[in-house]
C-alpha positions as a Markdown table, in Angstrom:
| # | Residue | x | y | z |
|---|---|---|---|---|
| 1 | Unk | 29.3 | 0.1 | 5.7 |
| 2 | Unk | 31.0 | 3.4 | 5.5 |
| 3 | Unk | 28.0 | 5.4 | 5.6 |
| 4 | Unk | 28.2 | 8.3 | 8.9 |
| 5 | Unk | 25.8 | 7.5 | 11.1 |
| 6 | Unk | 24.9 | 11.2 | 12.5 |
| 7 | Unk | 22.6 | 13.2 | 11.1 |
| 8 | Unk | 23.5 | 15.3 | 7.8 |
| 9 | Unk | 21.8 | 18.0 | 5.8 |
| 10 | Unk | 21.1 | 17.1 | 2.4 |
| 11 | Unk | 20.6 | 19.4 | -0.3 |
| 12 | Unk | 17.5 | 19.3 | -1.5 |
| 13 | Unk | 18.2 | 20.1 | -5.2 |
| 14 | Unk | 20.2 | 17.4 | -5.7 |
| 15 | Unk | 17.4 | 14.8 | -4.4 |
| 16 | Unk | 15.0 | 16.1 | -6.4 |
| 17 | Unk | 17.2 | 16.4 | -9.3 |
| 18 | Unk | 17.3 | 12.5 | -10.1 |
| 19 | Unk | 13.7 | 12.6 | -10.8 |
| 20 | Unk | 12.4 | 16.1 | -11.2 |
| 21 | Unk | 10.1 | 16.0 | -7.8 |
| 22 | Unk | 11.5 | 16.1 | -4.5 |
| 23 | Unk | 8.4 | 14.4 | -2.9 |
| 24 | Unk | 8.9 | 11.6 | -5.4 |
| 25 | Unk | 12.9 | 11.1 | -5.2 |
| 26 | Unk | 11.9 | 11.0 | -0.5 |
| 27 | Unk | 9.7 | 7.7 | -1.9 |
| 28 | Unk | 11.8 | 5.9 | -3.4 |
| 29 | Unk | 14.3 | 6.3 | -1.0 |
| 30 | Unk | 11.9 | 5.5 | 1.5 |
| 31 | Unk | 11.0 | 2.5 | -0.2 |
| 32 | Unk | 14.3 | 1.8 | -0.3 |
| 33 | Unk | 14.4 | 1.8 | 3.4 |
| 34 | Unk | 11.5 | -0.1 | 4.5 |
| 35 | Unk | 13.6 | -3.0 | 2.0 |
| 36 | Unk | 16.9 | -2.2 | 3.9 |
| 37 | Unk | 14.8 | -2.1 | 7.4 |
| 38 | Unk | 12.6 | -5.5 | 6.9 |
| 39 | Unk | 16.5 | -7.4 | 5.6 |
| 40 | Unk | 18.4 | -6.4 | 8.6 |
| 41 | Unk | 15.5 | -7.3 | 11.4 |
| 42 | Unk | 15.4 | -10.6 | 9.4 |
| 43 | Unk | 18.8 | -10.9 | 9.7 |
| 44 | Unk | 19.1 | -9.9 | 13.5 |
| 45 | Unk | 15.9 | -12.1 | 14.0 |
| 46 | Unk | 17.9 | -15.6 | 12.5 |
| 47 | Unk | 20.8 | -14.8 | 14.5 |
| 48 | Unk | 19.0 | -14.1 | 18.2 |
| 49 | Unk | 17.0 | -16.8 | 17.3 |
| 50 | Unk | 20.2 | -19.4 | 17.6 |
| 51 | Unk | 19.9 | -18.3 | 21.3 |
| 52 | Unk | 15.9 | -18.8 | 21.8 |
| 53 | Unk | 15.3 | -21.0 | 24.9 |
| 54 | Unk | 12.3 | -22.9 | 26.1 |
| 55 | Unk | 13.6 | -22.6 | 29.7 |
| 56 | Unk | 12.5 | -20.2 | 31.5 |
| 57 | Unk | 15.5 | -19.4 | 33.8 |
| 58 | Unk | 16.1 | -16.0 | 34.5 |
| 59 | Unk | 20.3 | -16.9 | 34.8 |
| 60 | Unk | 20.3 | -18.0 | 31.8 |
| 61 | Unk | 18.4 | -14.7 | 30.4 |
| 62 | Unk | 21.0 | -12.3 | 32.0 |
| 63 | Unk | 24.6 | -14.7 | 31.2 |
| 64 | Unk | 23.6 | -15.0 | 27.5 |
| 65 | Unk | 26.5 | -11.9 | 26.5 |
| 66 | Unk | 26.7 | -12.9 | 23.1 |
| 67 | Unk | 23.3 | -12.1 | 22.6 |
| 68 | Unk | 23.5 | -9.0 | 23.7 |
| 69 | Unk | 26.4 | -8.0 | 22.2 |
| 70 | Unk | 24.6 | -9.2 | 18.4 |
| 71 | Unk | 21.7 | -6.2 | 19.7 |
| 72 | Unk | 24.4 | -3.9 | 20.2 |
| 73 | Unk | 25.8 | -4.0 | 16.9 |
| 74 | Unk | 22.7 | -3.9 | 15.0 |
| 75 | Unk | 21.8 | -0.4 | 17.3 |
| 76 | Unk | 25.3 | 0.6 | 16.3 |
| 77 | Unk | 24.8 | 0.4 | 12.6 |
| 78 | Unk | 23.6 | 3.1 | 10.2 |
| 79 | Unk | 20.4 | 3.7 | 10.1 |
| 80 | Unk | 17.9 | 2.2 | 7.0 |
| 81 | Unk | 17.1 | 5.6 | 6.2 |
| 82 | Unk | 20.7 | 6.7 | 5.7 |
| 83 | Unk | 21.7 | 3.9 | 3.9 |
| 84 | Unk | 18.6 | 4.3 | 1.4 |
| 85 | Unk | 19.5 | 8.0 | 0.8 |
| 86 | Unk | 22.8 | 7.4 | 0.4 |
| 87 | Unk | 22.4 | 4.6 | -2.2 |
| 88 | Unk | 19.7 | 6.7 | -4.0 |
| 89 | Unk | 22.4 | 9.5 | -4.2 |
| 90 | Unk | 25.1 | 7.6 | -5.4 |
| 91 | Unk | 22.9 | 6.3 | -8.5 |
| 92 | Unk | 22.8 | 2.8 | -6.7 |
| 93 | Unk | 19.1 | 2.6 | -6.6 |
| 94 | Unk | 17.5 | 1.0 | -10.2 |
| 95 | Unk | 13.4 | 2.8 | -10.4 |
| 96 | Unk | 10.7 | 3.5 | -12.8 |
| 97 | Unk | 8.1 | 4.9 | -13.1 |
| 98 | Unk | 4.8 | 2.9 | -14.1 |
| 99 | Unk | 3.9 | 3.2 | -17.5 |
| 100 | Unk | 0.3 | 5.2 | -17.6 |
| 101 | Unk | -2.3 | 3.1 | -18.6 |
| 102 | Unk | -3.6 | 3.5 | -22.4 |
| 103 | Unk | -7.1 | 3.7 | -23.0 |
């Protein structure tokens, strides 16, 4: 993933330019995110989930340094809403809009 992870300005006009309305290109790519979001906590989930225990052993909880080392990458990658806007800016994203309905 080669997106920066800091925060950037974007330019506004070219956002809005894909589909004419700013506040409509942010939905999309904020749809886009929420997809991006719920993927990676699935992913993160099936992976800490090889490490669930039913003891209760607090040794166990604190020695487990795979675990947290899984966590620390997933805080270390880009964040949903960077990847989304970068995908919808690179012409990435495939959206329509809802045809109106005929009466």
């Amino acid at each position: 993933m080669a997106v920066n992870p800091s925060i950037i300005t974007r330019d506004l006009d070219k956002i809005s330019e894909k589909t004419g309305n700013l506040y409509e290109s942010l939905h999309i790519a904020s749809q886009r995110a929420k997809q991006i979001s719920s993927s990676m906590k699935e992913e993160l989930n099936n992976k800490l989930s090889e490490f669930a225990s039913t003891v209760d052993n607090l040794e166990e909880v604190f020695e487990n340094k795979e675990q947290i080392e899984i966590s620390k990458f997933y805080e270390r990658m880009p964040k949903p809403s960077s990847l989304a806007m970068e995908e919808f800016l690179e012409d990435k994203l495939y959206f329509r809009k809802p045809e109106a309905p005929t009466e």
